[in-house]
C-alpha positions in Angstrom: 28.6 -119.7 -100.0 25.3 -122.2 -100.2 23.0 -121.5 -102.6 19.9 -124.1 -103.1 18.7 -125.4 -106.0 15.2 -126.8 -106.1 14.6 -129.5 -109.3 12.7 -132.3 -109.6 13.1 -134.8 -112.1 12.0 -138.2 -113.1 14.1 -140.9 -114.8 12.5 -143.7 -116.2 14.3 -147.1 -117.9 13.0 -149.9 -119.4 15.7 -151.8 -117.5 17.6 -151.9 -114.2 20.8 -151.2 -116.2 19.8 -148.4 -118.1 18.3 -146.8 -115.4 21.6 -147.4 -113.8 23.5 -145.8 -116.7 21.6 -143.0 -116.5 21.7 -142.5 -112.6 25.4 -142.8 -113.1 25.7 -140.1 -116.2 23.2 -137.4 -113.9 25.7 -138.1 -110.6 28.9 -137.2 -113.2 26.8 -134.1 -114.8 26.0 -132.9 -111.5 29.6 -133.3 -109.9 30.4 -131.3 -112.5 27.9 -128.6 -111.5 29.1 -129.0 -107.7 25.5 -130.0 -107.4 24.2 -133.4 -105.0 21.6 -135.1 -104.6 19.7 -135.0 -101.1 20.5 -138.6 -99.7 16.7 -139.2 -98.5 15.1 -137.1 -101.0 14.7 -139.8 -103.9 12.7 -142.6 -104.7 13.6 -145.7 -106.7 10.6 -148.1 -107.7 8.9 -149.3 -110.3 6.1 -146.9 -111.9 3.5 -149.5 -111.6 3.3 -149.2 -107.8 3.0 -145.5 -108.5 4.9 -142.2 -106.8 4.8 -138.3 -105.6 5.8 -135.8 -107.5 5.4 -131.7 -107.5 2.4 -132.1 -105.4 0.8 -134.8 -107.4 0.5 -138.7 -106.9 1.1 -140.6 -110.3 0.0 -143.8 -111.0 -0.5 -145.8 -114.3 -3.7 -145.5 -116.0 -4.9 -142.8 -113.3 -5.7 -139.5 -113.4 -3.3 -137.2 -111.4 -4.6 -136.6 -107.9 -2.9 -133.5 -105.8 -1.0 -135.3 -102.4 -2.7 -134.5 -99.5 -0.1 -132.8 -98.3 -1.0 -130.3 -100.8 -4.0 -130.0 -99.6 -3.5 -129.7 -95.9 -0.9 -127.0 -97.1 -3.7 -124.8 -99.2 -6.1 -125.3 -95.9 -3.3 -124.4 -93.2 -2.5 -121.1 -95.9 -6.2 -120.0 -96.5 -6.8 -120.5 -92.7 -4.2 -117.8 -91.9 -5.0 -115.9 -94.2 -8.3 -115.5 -93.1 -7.3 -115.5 -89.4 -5.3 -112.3 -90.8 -8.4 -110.5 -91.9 -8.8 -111.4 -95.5 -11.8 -110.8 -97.0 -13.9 -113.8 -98.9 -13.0 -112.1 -102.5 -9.2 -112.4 -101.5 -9.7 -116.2 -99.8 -11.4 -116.6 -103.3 -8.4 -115.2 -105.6 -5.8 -117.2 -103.7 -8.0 -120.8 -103.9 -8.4 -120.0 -107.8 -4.7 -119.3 -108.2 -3.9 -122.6 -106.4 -6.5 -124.1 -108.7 -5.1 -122.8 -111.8 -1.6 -124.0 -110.6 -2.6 -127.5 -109.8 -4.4 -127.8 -113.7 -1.6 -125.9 -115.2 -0.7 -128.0 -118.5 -2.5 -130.9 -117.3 -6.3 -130.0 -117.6 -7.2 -133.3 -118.7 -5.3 -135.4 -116.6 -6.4 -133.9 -112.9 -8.8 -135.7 -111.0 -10.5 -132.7 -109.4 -12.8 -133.8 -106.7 -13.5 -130.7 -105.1 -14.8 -127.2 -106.0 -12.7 -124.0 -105.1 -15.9 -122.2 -102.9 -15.8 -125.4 -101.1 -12.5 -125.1 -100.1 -13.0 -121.4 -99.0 -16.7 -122.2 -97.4 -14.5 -125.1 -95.3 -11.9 -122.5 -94.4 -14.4 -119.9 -92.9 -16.9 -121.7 -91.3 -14.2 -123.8 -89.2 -12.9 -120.6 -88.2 -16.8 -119.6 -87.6 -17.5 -122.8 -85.6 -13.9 -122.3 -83.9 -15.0 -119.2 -82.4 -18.6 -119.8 -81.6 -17.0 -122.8 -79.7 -14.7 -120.2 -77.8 -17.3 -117.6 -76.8 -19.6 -120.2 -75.4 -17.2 -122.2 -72.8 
C-alpha cells in the first residue's frame, strides 16, 4: 500500500559538512521509516540568495511574502467558487480564512500588501467584466 506523507522541513548548517552530516543522519532516520525523499522536490543553496517554503518566499532581512503561486491558487479558488454561486459574505469568509492562514504565528513578519475585500472585489468584477464581455459579442 502507498500512503503519502506531506512534511516540509528546512535544514540549515553553518558549513558544507555539517549540513552534509545532517543530510546524511535524516536519509538514515527516514530509511528507517521506509520514507524518501522526492528526487526534484528539494533545494540546496545558501540562505542568502533566499528560497520557497509553505507558500512563502524567505529571504534574509525581509519580511515574508506569500509565492505567487499562492496567490494565483486563492484567485483560481475564489473564482470558482463564485462561478458556483457563492454569495459575497461566503467569497468574504473564505479570503479571511486564507488570510488568517497566511499570518498564522507570523503576524509580524508578513509583508501584507493587499487587503482581503480587494481580493474578493478582483474576483467578482472579473467575472462581472467576463460576462458583460460575453453578452455583448
Amino acid at each position: 500500500m502507498l500512503r503519502r506523507f506531506m512534511d516540509d522541513s528546512v535544514i540549515l548548517a553553518k558549513t558544507r559538512f555539517g549540513l552534509r552530516r545532517a543530510i546524511q543522519n535524516m536519509h538514515e532516520v527516514l530509511a528507517e521509516l521506509r520514507l524518501t525523499i522526492h528526487p526534484t522536490k528539494r533545494f540546496i543553496g545558501k540562505v542568502e540568495r533566499g528560497f520557497d517554503i509553505l507558500g512563502y518566499r524567505i529571504e534574509p532581512g525581509r519580511k515574508l511574502v506569500p509565492l505567487h503561486t499562492s496567490l494565483q491558487r486563492l484567485l483560481a479558488r475564489a473564482r470558482r467558487l463564485y462561478e458556483q454561486g457563492a454569495s459575497i459574505k461566503r467569497l468574504r469568509e473564505y479570503v479571511a480564512r486564507w488570510h488568517r492562514w497566511l499570518r498564522g504565528g507570523v503576524d509580524d513578519l508578513v509583508c501584507l500588501y493587499y487587503c482581503e475585500s480587494n481580493i474578493v472585489d478582483h474576483v467578482t468584477n472579473q467575472k462581472f467584466t467576463q460576462n458583460t464581455d460575453k453578452r455583448n459579442r
